[in-house]
N, C-alpha and C positions, 0 to 999 in steps of 0.2 A: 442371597446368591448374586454375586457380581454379574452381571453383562458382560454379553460380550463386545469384543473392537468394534468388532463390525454392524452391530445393534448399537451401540454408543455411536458410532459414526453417523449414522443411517439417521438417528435421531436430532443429532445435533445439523444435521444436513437440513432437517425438517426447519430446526428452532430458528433458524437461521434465515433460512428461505422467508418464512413467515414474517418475523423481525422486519427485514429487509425489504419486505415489497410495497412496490408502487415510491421506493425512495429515488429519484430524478436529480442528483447532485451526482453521479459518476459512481458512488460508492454503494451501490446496490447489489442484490444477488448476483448477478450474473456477474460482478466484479469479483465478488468472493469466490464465484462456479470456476473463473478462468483461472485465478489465484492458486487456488484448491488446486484444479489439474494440473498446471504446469509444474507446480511443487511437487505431487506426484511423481511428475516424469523427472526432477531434478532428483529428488529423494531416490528413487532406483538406481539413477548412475554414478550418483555421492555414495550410495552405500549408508543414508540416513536412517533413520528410525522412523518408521515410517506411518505410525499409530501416531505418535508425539507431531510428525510434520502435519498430518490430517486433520487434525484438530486445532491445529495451532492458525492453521489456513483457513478452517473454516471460520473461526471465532474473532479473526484477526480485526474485524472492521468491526462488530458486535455494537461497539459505542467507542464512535471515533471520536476526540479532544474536540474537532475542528466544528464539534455537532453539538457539545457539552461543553460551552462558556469556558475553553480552553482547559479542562481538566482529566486528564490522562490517564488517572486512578479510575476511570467506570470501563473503559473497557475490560481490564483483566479483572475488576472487583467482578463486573455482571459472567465473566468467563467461568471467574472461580464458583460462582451459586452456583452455576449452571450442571458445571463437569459435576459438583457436588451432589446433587439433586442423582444424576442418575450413578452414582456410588464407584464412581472414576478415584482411583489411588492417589492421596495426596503428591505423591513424587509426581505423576503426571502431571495431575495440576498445577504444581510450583512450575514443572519445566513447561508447559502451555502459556503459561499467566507471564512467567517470565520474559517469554518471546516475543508474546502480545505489547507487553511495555517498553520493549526496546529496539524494534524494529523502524517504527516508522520515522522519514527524515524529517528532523528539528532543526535544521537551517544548514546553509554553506561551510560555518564552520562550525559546525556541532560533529564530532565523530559521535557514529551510533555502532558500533564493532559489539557482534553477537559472540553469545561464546561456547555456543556451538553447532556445530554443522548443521542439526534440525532448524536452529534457528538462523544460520545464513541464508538457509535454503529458501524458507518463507519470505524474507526476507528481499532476495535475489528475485522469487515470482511475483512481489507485491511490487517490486521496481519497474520490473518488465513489462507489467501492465500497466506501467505511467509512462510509456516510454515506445515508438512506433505512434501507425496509423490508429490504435486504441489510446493511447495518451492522448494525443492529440484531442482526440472528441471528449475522451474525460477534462480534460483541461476546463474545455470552453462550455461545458455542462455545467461543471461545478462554478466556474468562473458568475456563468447565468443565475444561476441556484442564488449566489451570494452579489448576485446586483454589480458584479463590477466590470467597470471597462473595456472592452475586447480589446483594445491599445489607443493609448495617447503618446505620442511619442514628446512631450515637455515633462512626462512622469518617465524619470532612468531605476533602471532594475537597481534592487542594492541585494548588497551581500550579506545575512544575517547572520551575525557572531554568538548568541546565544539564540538558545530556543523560544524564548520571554520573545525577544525580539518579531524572531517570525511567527510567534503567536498572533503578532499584533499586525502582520504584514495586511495592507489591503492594497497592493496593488494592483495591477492590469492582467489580464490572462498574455497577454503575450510576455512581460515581465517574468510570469511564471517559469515560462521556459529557461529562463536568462537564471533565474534565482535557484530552478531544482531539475526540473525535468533535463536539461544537457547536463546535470552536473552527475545524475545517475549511471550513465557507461563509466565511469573510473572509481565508483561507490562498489559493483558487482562483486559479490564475493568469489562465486565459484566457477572455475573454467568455466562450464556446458552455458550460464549464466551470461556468460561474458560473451561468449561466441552468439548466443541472440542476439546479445544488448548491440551489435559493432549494426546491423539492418537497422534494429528500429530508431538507432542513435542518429545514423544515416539519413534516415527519409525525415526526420524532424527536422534536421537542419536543411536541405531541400525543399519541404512546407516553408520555413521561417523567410526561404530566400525570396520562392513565389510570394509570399505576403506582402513582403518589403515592396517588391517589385510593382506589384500589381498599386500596395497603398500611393507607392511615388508617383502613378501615373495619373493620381486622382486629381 
């Protein structure tokens, strides 16, 4: 007998939690917790599917590339065991695993264009939350996590044309901003999306200016 949604949910909410705790690079539970909700609240007024957004949100960081020697393929491969395990329908699984490997940004000029709504949606939450006064602290988390530079200003952001490329990126957490985080307001998929992204796009660039300002005066 199949499970139900909300017992598959409820479970994968757990596998997730557990996976995830005590990880200190930005991309932990509570990343997936806010991800998860606010795709939620996007899924209701898109008119998504809302079983497929739930899942897809929760598993979306599962096993990120950035975690796994640049390889892409474990997070939806450990998705697919997963959903498998508790006897989730292949259709869902294809369209979950699906979202999971095309969502996240691969550089400045990589388009990542989802193909559909469940998965803009995920999508659009996973942006949001790199993006505001929460970006911001994931930034320089992660930046910590991976030992680099909070800024040099004789190292200039670059702009990554393939994904290969910003696999390989190490530069500065302030760089960052310059390379992804301001380029996500015009990345947004869906109105309700977009009308977030215009505050948190706002107060990042406002951070960046106190920075500059304050660094000048050293």
């Amino acid at each position: 007998m199949k499970k139900t949604n909300s017992k598959v949910l409820s479970q994968t909410s757990d596998f997730v939690q557990n996976k995830l705790k005590g990880e200190g690079s930005g991309h932990d539970w509570w990343h997936v917790y806010r991800v998860w909700t606010l795709a939620i609240k996007l899924a209701e007024k898109e008119g998504a599917d809302l079983f497929i957004v739930e899942l897809a949100a929760l598993l979306h960081d599962i096993a990120d590339w950035k975690f796994h020697n640049g390889d892409e393929t474990v997070g939806p491969r450990l998705a697919a065991e997963w959903l498998g395990k508790l006897d989730v329908e292949s259709k869902t699984i294809n369209r979950v695993c699906d979202i999971i490997n095309t969502l996240s940004f691969k550089g400045s000029g990589v388009p990542t264009p989802m193909s559909t709504i469940e998965g803009e949606i995920v999508q659009d939450a996973d942006r949001l939350d790199a993006m505001g006064a929460i970006g911001i602290a994931r930034a320089f988390a992660y930046g910590g996590n991976k030992n680099r530079e909070m800024h040099n200003p004789d190292i200039p952001p670059v702009q990554h044309h393939t994904f290969e490329e910003y696999k390989k990126n190490q530069s500065t957490t302030i760089n960052h901003f310059h390379e992804k985080l301001l380029l996500l307001k015009g990345q947004l998929n869906t109105s309700t999306a977009k009308n977030i992204g215009k505050e948190r796009h706002k107060f990042m660039n406002v951070f960046l200016e106190q920075f500059h300002r304050e660094w000048d005066d050293v």
